[in-house]
Structures are given as structure tokens and as C-alpha cells.
N, C-alpha and C positions, 0 to 999 in steps of 0.2 A: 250388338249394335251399340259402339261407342256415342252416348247421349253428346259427350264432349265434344269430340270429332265431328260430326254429322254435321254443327255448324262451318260451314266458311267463314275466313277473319275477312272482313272489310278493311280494304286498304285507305286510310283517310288520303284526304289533299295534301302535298308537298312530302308525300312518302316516296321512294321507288323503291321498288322489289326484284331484285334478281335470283334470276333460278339458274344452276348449273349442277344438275345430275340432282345429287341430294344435298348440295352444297346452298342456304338460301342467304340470300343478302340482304341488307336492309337499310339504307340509309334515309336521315330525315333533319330537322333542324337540330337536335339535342345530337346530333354522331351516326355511326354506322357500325352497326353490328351485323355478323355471320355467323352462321351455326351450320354445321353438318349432321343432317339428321340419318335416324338409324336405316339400314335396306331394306327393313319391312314393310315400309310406308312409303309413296306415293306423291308430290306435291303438284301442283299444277296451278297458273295462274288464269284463271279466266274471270272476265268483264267485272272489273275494278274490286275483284276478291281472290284470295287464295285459298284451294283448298286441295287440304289432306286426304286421303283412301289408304285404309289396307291393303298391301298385295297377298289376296288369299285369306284362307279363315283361321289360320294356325294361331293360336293363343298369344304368343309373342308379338304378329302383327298387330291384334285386338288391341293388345297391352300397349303400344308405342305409337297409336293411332290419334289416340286423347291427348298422350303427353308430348306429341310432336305438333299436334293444332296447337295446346297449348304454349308452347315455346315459340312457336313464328308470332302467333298474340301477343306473346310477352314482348317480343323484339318490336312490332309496330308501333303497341303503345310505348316503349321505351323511348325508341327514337321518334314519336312525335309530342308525348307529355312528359315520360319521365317516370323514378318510381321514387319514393319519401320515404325514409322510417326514423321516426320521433325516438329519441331517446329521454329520459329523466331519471337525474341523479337525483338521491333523496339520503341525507345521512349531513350531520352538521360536519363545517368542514370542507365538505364532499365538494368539488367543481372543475369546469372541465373550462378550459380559454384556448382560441384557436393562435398561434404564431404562424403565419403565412402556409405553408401547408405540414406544419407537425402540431397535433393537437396535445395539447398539456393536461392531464388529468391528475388530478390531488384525489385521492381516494382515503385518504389514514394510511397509508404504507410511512413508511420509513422515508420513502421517498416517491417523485412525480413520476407519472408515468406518461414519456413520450412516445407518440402513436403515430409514424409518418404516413400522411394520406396519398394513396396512387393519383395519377394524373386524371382517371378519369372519374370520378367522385369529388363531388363538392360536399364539403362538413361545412355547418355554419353554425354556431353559439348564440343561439337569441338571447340568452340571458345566462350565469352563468352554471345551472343546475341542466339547460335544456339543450341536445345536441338534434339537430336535424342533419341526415345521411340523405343525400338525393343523385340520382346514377341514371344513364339511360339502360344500363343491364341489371336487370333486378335481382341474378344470383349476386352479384356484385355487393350490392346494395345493402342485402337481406344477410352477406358475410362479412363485410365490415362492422355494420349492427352486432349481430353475434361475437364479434372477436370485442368489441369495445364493452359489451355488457359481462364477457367472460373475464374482464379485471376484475371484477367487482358485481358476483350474481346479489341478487337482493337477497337479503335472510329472513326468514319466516313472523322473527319477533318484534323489531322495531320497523322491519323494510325496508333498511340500508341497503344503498347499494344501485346501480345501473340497472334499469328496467325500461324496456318496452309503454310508450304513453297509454299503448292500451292492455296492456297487460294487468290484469290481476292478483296481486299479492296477498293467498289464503295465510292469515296471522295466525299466529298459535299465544295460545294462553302461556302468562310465563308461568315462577314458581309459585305455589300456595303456601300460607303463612300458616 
């Protein structure tokens, strides 16, 4: 019994949800995303919720059960809140300034590195060390983040480098005298 699954997602106000076969739909004020979910799973919309069932008890439906509740969740919250991921640059030097939609990053390289952002992701620079990624599809989101901190990972001893606002950078002691 998938703990995950077993819940139904609550469709908030100003969502609609369309189901065709395994195909689900999702549109809301932030956009409209679909996903086709895998054949071992089940969806069904009933009284202002959707909800997921395994077909059968085969291990693979168990497995796809969780993470297809999970993914039609992700797509309502998407498209009615949104999903965020905080970046900070830390390293002197180091900064990131948005030009209409190609993001400029200065890392120490030799040279800038420009980052063109797809149409549907907003980047905005509150300042000029702090990126904020905001997306109504959270794979989206959570790999743009990934590709822009992959310029430049943080290194262990000073912490240079694109990180995660919440992420934790374990320092290392440098050399002894």
C-alpha cells in the first residue's frame, strides 16, 4: 500500500483537469501542462479530486502508483502556484545580471557565460549574487537550477561558486603550517 498514492490530489478553484485515457491535462492561471502517465496506473476524477489506483498488485504498478499521484500534484500546484528555486553566487567577482531573456553570468572564467532562458521560465536577479528560477513545471525548474549551478559547483574550501539558497556547503580545513 502506497502511503503516497492512497491520497487523492485536491483540485483547487480556477484549475481544470482533463483526463483522456492516461493522458492528464492540467490547465490553470500560471499555464497548462500534460503528462501521460505510465499503463499500470489508473486515474480517475471524482468530486473535486483526482485520484490514482494501481491496476493489480505487480510491483511495477506498486512502483508507478506514488510517483504518478505524485506528478499530477506537481502539475496542479504548478499551474495554480508555481514552483521557485533560489540560486546564490558566492565568490568575489562572481555575478549573474539578467538581459531580456539571456542571463549573463561572470564566474572567473576567461569569459561570460551566456545562458538563454526558454519561454516558459521566468529568471529574475534580485540582486546581483541571487538568481530566482520560477516555472509552472517543476522538472523544468529544478533543471534549469541544475544546468546554471553546473557552471560553476561550489568548492569545499572557500565556497565559491553557484549553490542552492538552501543548500549546505561542508568546508574543509585547508593546508597546515
Amino acid at each position: 500500500m502506497s502511503r503516497i498514492g492512497k491520497h487523492p490530489v485536491k483540485v483547487p478553484a480556477g484549475v481544470k483537469v482533463t483526463l483522456d485515457g492516461q493522458t492528464v491535462s492540467v490547465s490553470g492561471k500560471l499555464g497548462q501542462l500534460s503528462r501521460s502517465l505510465p499503463p499500470e496506473v489508473e486515474v480517475a476524477q471524482e468530486n473535486g479530486s483526482i485520484a490514482v489506483r494501481p491496476r493489480g498488485d505487480a510491483k511495477r504498478a506498486r512502483e508507478m502508483w506514488g510517483l504518478s499521484r505524485t506528478l499530477v500534484a506537481n502539475m496542479v500546484d504548478g499551474v495554480s502556484e508555481g514552483f521557485t528555486r533560489r540560486l546564490v553566487i558566492s565568490g568575489v567577482g562572481y555575478r549573474a545580471a539578467l538581459d531580456g531573456k539571456i542571463l549573463n553570468l561572470q564566474l572567473g572564467y576567461s569569459h561570460d557565460i551566456k545562458y538563454a532562458i526558454p519561454d516558459d521560465i521566468q529568471v529574475t536577479c534580485d540582486s546581483p549574487t541571487a538568481i530566482a528560477i520560477t516555472g509552472a513545471d517543476r522538472q523544468r525548474v529544478g533543471q534549469i537550477a541544475a544546468e546554471l549551478r553546473a557552471f560553476r559547483k561550489p568548492e569545499p574550501y572557500k565556497g565559491k561558486g553557484i549553490r542552492y539558497d538552501d543548500e549546505v556547503i561542508l568546508r574543509k580545513e585547508g593546508k597546515k603550517k
